[in-house]
N, C-alpha and C positions, 0 to 999 in steps of 0.2 A: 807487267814489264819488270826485268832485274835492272836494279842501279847498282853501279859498284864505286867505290871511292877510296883511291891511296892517301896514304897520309905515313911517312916517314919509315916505308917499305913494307906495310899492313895495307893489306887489301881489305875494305869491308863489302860485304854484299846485303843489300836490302830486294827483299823479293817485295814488291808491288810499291803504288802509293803507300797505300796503309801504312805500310812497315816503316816506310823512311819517313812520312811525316811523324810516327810514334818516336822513333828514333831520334829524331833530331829537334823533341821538345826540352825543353829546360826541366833539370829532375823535379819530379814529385810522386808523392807517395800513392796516388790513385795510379797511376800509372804502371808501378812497381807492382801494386797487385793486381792488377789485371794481366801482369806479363809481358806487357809489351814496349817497356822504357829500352834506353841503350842500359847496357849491361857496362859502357865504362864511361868515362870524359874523352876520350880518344873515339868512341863511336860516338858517341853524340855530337863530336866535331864533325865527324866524318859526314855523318847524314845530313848537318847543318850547311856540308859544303856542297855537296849534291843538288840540296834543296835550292840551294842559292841560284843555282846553273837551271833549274828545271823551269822550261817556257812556259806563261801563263794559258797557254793554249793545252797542256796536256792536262789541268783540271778539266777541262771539257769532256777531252775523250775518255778519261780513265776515273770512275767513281768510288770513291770510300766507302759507302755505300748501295749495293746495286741497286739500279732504278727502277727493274720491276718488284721488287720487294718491298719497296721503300716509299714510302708518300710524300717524306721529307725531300728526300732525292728527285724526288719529279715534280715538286714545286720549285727547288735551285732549279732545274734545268731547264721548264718549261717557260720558266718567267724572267730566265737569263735574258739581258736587255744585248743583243750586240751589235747593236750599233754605237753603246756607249760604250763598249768595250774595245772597240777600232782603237780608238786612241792610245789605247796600252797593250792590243794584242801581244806588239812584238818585242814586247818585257819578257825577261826571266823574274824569278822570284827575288832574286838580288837587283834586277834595276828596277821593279815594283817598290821596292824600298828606299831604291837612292832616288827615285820619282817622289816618294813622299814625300824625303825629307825637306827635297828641292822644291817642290812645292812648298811646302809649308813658311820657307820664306818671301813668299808672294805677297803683296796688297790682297789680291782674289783666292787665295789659298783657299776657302771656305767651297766659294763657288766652283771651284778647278775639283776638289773632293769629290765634291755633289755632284757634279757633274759625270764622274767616273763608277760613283758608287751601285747603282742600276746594272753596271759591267761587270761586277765584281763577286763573284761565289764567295759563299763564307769557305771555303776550302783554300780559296784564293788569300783571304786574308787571314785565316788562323798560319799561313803556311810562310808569307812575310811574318808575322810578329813573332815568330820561332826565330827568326834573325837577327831581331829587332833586339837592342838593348833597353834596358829602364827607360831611359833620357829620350831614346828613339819613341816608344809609345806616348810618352808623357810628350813634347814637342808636337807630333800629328796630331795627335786626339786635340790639344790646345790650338791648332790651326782647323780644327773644321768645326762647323757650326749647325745641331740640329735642332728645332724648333719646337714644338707642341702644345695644343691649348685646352681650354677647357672653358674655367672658368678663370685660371690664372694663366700666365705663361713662361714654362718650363724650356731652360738650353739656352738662352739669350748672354749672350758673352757678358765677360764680368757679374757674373748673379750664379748662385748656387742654392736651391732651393729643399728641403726639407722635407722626409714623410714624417709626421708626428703619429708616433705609434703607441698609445695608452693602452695596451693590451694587459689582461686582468682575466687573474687563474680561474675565476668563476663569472665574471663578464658583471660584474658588480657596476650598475651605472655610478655611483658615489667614486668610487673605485676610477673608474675611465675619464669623469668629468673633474676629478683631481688632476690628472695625469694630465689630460688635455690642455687647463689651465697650466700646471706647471714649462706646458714648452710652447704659447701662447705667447705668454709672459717673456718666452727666450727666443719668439719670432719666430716659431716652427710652427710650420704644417702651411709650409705657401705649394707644397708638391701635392701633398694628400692627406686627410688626420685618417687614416687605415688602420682597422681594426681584424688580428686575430684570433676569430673566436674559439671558446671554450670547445665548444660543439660546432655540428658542422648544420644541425637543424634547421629548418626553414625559419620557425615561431621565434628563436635565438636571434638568428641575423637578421629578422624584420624588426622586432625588435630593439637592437644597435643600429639600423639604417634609420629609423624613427629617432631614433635620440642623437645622431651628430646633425641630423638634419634640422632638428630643432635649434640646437646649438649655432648652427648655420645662419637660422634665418633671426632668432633674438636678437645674436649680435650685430649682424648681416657683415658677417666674413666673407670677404672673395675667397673660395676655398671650394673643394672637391672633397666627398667621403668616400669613402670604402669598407666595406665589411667583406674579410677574405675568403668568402665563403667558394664551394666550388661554384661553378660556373653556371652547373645546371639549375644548383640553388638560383643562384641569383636571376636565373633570365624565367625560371616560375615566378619569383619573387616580381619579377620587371612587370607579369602578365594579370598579378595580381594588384598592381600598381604601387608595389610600394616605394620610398622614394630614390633611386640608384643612382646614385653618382658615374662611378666608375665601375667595370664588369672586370672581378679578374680573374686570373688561370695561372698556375704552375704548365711550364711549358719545357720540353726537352730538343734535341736534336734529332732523335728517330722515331719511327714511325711507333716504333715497340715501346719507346720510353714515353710515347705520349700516351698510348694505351695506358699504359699503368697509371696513368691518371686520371684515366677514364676521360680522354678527350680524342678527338680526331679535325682535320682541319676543318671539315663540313661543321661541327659543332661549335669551334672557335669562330667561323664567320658567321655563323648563324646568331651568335651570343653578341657581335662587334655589331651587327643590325639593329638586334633589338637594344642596344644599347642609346645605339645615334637614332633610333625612333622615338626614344623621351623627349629628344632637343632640350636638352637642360642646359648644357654649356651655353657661356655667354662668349667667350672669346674666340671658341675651336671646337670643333666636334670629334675631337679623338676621346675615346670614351673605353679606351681596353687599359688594364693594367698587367703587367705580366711578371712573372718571375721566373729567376734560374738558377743555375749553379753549375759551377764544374762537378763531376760525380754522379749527375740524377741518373744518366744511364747507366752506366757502371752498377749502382745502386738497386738498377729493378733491374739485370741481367741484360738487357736490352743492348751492349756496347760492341756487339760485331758486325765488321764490315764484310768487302769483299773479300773473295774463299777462305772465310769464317774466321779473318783476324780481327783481336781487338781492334778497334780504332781508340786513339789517345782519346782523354777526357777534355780539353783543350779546343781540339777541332770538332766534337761533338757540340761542347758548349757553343761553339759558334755557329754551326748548322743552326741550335736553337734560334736566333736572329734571322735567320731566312722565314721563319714561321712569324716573327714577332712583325716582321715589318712588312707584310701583307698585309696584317691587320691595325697598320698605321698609328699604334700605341699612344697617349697621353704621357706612359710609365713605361719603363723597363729597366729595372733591375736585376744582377746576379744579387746570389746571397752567399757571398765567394765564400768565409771558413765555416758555413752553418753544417756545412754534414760530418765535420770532425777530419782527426788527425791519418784515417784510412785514406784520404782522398789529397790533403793537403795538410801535410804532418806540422808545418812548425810557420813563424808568421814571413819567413823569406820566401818559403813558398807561397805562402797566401796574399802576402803583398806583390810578388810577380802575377800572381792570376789576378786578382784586382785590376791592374792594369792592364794586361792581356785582354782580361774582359769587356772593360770601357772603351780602350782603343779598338776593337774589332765592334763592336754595338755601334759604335759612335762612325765609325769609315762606312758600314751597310747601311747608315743610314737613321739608327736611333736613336731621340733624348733618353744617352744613356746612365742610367743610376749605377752605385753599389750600395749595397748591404752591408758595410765594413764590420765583419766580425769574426766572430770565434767562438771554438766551445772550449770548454772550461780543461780539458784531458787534452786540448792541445798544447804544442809547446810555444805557445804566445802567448800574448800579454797585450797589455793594454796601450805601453808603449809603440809596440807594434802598429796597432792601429792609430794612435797619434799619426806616425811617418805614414801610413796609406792615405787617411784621410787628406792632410798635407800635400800627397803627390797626387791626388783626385784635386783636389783646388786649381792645382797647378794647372792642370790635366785638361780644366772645362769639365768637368763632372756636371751632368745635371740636375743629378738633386742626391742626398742620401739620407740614410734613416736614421732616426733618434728615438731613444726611450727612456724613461725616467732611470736617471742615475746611470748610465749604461746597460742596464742587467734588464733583462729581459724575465720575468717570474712568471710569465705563463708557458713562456717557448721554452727557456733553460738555456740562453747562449749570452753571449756579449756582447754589446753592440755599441754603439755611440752614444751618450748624452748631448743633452740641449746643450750642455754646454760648452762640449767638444763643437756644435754647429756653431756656435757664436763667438767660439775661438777662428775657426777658420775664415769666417766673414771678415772678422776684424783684424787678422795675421796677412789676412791676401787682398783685402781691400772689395771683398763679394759681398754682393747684396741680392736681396730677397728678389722675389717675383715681384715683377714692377706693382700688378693689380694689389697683388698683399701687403707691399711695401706702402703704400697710399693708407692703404688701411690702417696699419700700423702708425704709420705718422698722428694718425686724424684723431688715435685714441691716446697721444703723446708719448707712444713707446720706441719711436723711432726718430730720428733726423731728418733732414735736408739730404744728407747721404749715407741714407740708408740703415745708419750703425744704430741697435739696439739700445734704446734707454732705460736706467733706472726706474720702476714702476710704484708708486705709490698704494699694495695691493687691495688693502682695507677701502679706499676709497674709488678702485677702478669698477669700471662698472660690469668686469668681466667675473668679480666676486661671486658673484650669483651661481657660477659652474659649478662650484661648491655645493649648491643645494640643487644640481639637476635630478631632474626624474629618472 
């Protein structure tokens, strides 16, 4: 279908979906090179105005990616819920948005979401938050509410919870059980302590799944581990018995971008089975953890739609969320600036996808995380991710990641310290995962509510991490 839209005696033409949802993203640099951003501010209004007007009903019939091609594609459409979709068939993409906002001043905001969410394509919603301002993502996402359990539980309003990520260039347990200790001590790891690894070996991450799980049970942490191993790894690993927390996978938007990871969706449910077969959760049995990023497609060439156009990086990343929330996740994270300044050149772009991110995760459905970081050749800073981190608080984030000092020495990027997480708890009034918060009180590193104490470390009894095996 061609859309066409005036604006101050310019006529723009967009030949199909594809085009005008590319068109009418907010600039970034992945986009630019793939070719398919608007080429001024004047088109990107334009297309933005188009989209506004465009019925919720023609993502149905018109696909960004075709469906027999595509596996991603015929998972959105086979498992399109419409009956929950009745409620908002007769929206455009601009009153999908003044729906949200108006919602969101509800008492039932949460539930009114939840309730629509099952109706809702991720095409549907990367194509509202192209509309959306800053204040508009951050607002929605802060009105709905998603859940997950494990052994703790993640998404629960006013609480913001933590991956504690000790990762170590050579997987040095001395090395990790410093690391761990170090953001212990700063009330992290009520999300995950995820490791990783050097290698991607079996012998490696049995290994590290043996040594957090020890750490686990000495202390007797309410806590979930992780070694990021692929996925295949880990469900030999499960068959072998070794002790698995959580199962994760690197996950994309298409059918070709998951290839390149060597996954496909029979192998993702297959791996979410053997998972919830251990029954190790005490709270919940979501037992997937997942990761993304704007870029991954783009990245392994995998980024075209229909009659062979890019599709933006933006609505691809959200596609990824139709994958993730079949498999009912514990976790999901983007790792919004980890693949550099080709995808998301400086930190306004990366702070808009940030957001873009969580809000679309979070409206389909999932306790959604970020990765708030950066690589070192981009034009951000750490300042930068101060204000992300901050409009994620704000936002209902459910958990994000931390590592010793920010820097990350086995990956090579930036990311948050503990004590950027202990700033945010204490600036916004968030507190841990209720099970981990307990925990924490009981070893006197926390309060009544919540707020991380002073810890005496010589005399705690969490000392000992120091000499793990």
């Amino acid at each position: 279908m061609i859309y066409t839209q005036s604006i101050s005696g310019t006529t723009y033409t967009f030949d199909g979906l594809v085009e005008l949802m590319a068109k009418a993203t907010p600039r970034r640099s992945g986009d630019e090179l793939a070719g398919c951003a608007a080429e001024s501010d004047a088109e990107r209004a334009a297309a933005a105005w188009q989209l506004a007007d465009l019925p919720l009903t023609a993502f149905l019939e018109e696909q960004v990616v075709p469906y027999e091609s595509d596996e991603v594609t015929r998972l959105i459409i086979d498992t399109h819920d419409r009956v929950a979709f009745q409620s908002i068939a007769h929206l455009t993409v601009g009153g999908l948005r003044d729906w949200f906002l108006e919602t969101s001043t509800r008492a039932d905001s949460a539930d009114q979401i939840a309730a629509v969410a099952p109706g809702l394509t991720p095409e549907m919603v990367a194509a509202v938050s192209k509309i959306m301002r800053n204040q508009d993502l951050i607002l929605v996402a802060a009105a709905a509410t998603v859940t997950a359990g494990f052994r703790t539980t993640v998404g629960l309003p006013g609480r913001i919870a933590t991956r504690l990520q000790p990762n170590h260039p050579t997987d040095d347990p001395r090395g990790i059980a410093a690391a761990t200790l170090d953001g212990l001590l700063m009330g992290c790891g009520d999300a995950v302590i995820g490791i990783n690894p050097a290698t991607d070996s079996p012998h490696a991450t049995s290994e590290l799944l043996y040594l957090l799980d020890d750490i686990r049970q000495r202390f007797g942490i309410p806590m979930q581990s992780c070694v990021l191993s692929h996925v295949t790894t880990t469900v030999d690993l499960i068959e072998k018995g070794a002790p698995v927390d959580l199962v994760f996978q690197s996950i994309a938007g298409t059918e070709g971008a998951n290839r390149s990871f060597g996954i496909d969706m029979a192998i993702l449910r297959e791996a979410n089975e053997a998972g919830r077969s251990l029954k190790r959760g005490t709270v919940g049995d979501n037992v997937m953890y997942l990761e993304t990023g704007q870029g991954s497609a783009l990245s392994a060439n995998a980024h075209l739609g229909t009659g062979g156009k890019p599709v933006d990086q933006q609505t691809l990343e959200t596609r990824a969320y139709a994958v993730a929330r079949v498999l009912e996740p514990l976790l999901i994270n983007t790792v919004v600036g980890f693949i550099g300044p080709e995808y998301l050149y400086d930190g306004k772009q990366i702070i808009r996808a940030g957001l873009e991110d969580h809000f679309c995760g979070k409206i389909l459905g999932l306790p959604m995380g970020v990765d708030v970081c950066y690589t070192n050749h981009a034009e951000a800073d750490q300042d930068d991710m101060d204000t992300l981190l901050t409009l994620l608080g704000v936002a209902g984030a459910a958990f994000v990641i931390a590592v010793p000092g920010a820097d990350d020495v086995m990956l090579g990027y930036q990311s948050l310290s503990f004590h950027d997480a202990l700033y945010v708890r204490q600036a916004l009034g968030l507190r841990p995962a209720p099970e981990f918060e307990t925990w924490l009180a009981g070893l006197g590193m926390a309060d009544t509510d919540g707020r991380i104490l002073p810890v005496d470390v010589v005399n705690s009894p969490l000392r000992s991490l120091t000499v793990a095996r």
